[in-house]
C-alpha positions in Angstrom: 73.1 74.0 114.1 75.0 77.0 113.1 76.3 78.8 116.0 75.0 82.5 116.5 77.2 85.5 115.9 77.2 88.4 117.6 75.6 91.7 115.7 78.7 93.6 116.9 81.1 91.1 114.5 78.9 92.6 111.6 78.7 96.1 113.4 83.1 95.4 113.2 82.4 94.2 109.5 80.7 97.6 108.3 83.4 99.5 110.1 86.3 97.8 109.0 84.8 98.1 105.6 83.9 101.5 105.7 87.6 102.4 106.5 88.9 101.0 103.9 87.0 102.9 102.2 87.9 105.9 103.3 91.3 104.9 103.6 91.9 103.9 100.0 89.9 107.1 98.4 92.2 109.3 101.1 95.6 107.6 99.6 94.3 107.7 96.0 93.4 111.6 96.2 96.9 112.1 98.0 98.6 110.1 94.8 96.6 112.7 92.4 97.9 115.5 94.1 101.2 114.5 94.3 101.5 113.8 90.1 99.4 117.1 89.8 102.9 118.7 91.3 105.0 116.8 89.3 103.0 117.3 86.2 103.1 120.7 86.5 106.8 120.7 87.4 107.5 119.0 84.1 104.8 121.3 82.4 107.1 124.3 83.3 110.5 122.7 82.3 109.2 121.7 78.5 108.2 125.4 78.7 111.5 126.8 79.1 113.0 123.9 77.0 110.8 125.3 74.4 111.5 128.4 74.8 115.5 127.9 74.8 114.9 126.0 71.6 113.1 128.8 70.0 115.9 131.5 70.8 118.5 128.7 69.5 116.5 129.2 66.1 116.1 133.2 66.3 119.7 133.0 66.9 120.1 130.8 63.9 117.9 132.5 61.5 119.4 136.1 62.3 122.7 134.7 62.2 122.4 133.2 58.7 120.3 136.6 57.3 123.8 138.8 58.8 125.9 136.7 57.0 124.2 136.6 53.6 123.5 140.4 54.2 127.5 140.9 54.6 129.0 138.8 52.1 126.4 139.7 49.4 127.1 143.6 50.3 131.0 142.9 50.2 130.5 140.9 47.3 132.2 137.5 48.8 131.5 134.2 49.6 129.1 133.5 52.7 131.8 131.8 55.3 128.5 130.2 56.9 126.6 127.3 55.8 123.7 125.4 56.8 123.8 121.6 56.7 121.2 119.3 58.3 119.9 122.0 60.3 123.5 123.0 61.4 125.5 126.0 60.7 129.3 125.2 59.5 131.7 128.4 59.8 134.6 128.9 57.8 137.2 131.3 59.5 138.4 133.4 56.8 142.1 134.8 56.9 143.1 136.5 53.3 144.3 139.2 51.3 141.0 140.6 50.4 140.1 142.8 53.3 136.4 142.4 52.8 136.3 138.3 53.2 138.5 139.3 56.3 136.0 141.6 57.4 133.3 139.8 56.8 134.5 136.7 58.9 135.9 138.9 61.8 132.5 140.0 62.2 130.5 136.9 62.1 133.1 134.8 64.5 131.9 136.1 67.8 128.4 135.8 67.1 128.7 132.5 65.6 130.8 131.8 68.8 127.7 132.6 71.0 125.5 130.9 68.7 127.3 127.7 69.3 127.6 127.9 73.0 123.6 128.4 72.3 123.5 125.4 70.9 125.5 123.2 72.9 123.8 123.9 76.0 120.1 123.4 73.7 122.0 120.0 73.0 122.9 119.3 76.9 119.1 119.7 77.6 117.5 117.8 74.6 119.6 115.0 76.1 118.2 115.3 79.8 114.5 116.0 78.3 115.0 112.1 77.8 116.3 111.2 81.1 112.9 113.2 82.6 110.6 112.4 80.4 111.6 108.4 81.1 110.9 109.5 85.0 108.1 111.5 84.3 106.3 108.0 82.9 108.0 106.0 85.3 105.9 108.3 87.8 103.0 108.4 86.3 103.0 104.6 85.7 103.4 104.0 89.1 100.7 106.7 90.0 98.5 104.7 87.5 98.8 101.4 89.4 98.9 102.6 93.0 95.6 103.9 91.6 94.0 100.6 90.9 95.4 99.0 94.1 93.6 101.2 96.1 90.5 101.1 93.7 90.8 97.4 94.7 91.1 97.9 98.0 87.8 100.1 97.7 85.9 97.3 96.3 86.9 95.0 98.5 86.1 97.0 101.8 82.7 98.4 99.9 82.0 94.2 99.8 82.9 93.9 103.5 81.0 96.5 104.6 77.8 95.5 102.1 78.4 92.1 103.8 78.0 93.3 107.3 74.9 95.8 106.4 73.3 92.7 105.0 73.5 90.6 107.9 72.8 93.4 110.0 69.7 94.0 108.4 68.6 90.3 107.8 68.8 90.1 111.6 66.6 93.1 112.6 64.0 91.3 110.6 65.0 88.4 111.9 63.7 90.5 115.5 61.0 92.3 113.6 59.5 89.1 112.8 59.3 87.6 116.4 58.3 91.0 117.7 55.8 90.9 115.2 54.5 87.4 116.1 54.9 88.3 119.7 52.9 91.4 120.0 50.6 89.4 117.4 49.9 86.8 120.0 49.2 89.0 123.0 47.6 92.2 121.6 47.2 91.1 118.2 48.3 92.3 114.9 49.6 96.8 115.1 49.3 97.0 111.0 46.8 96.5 108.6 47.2 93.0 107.5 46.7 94.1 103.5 48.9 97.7 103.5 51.4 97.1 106.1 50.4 100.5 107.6 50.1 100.6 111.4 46.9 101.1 112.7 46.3 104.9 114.2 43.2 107.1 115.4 43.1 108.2 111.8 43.5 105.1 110.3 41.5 102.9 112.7 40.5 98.9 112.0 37.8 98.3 109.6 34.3 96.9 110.3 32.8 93.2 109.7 29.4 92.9 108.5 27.7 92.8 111.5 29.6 96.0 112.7 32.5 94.7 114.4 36.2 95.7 114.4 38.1 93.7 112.2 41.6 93.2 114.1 43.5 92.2 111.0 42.4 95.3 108.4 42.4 99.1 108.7 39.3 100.8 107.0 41.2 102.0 104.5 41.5 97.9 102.9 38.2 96.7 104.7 34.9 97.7 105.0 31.6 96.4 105.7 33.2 92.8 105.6 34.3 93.1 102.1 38.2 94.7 100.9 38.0 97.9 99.1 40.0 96.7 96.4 39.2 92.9 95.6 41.6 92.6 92.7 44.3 94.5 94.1 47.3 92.2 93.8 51.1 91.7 95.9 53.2 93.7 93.1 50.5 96.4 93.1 51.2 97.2 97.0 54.8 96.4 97.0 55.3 98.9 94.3 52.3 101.7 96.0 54.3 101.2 99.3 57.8 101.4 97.5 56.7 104.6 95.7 55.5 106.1 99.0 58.9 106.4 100.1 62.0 108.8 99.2 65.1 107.3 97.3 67.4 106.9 100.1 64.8 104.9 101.9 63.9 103.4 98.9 67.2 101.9 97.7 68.0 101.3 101.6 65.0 99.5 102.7 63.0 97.9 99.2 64.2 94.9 100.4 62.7 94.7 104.0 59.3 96.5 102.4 59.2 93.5 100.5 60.0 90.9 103.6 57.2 93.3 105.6 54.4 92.8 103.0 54.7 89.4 102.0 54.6 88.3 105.5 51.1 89.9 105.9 48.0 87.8 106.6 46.4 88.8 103.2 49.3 88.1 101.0 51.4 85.3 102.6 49.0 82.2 102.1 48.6 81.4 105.7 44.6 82.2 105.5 42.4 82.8 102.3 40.5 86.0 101.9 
């Protein structure tokens, strides 16, 4: 014989479960938060590593239109080229004034240009380094996430587990209560509906006028059931019906446990 346990174990197994629950969903929103910052923190630097790459090319393109506007207005050779998306300068030092000129002008700003783009260079390189990290993170974000959507299940399973048990006993009690009061004072629901017997809903009448103790009036009258051909499924799912969703998905199970235990539709006696 399988020794009894306690209903406070199961009561223990809801709670445990239910806070593991709560636990894991807590931890999981805190990790969601916490990338949100750093997705956002790495949303603004591409911004201004956008933005500093977009000046490097104003600074380019206005750089190259000066020049070709200078040398072609001095009528000499461009001293800057572009190779490769790179601008080459050739310091000029002559004779001719105007390639002097020219190339006088352009060094300073080509000077600035190049500090530009060394310093565009310095931050392509660490837009590798943090965008590495910035999977890294959201890797391990990813798979702290199914842990704890693990952990959920698990906890959801212990405390399904402990409602289950929990349940299966209060029928367990129903039952012998039901027997009990059954044997002293007879049956307190209609044997056919499973609805308790009331002033409104009072026992129905045997042929010869008598109270039927096992039927309300509503199922038997006159020694006969109102509905002869009214089957199991037909009630289960009129009594199911009768009830709201949350009490529907909650209790279906023990509706079904109350019914078929009735006189009419157990098989114990033959109507």
């Amino acid at each position: 014989m399988m020794p009894t346990i306690p209903d406070n174990v199961y009561k223990i197994l809801v709670a445990i479960g239910l806070f593991i629950v709560g636990y894991s969903q807590i931890q999981s929103d805190k990790l969601d938060e916490k990338f949100a910052v750093t997705n956002s923190e790495y949303s603004k630097y591409l911004d201004s590593l956008h933005e500093e790459s977009r000046k490097a090319d104003d600074m380019k393109d206005e750089l190259l239109y000066e020049s070709d506007i200078l040398s072609t207005r001095n009528g000499v050779k461009n001293p800057i080229k572009e190779t490769d998306s790179l601008l080459l300068f050739t310091r000029v030092i002559s004779k001719n004034k105007n390639e002097t000129a020219v190339s006088d002008s352009l060094a300073p700003k080509f000077r600035v240009y190049k500090r530009v783009n060394k310093h565009l260079g310095a931050s392509l390189k660490d837009h590798e380094f943090k965008k590495k990290f910035f999977e890294l993170e959201r890797q391990s974000r990813d798979i702290r996430k199914d842990i704890y959507l693990y952990l959920q299940f698990i906890g959801l399973s212990v405390a399904l587990i402990g409602f289950i048990q929990l349940l299966y006993i209060q029928m367990t009690n129903d039952r012998k209560l039901m027997y009990e009061v059954r044997n002293t004072i007879g049956p307190i629901r209609c044997q056919s509906c499973a609805r308790r017997f009331t002033a409104v809903r009072p026992k129905g009448k045997n042929k010869d006028g008598s109270y039927n103790q096992n039927f309300c009036m509503d199922c038997y009258t006159e020694g006969e059931f109102t509905e002869p051909n009214l089957t199991f499924k037909e009630v289960y799912t009129r009594t199911k019906n009768g009830l709201s969703i949350s009490y529907r998905i909650l209790f279906s199970a023990y509706l079904y446990f109350i019914i078929k235990n009735l006189d009419r539709w157990s098989g114990r006696n033959k109507y």
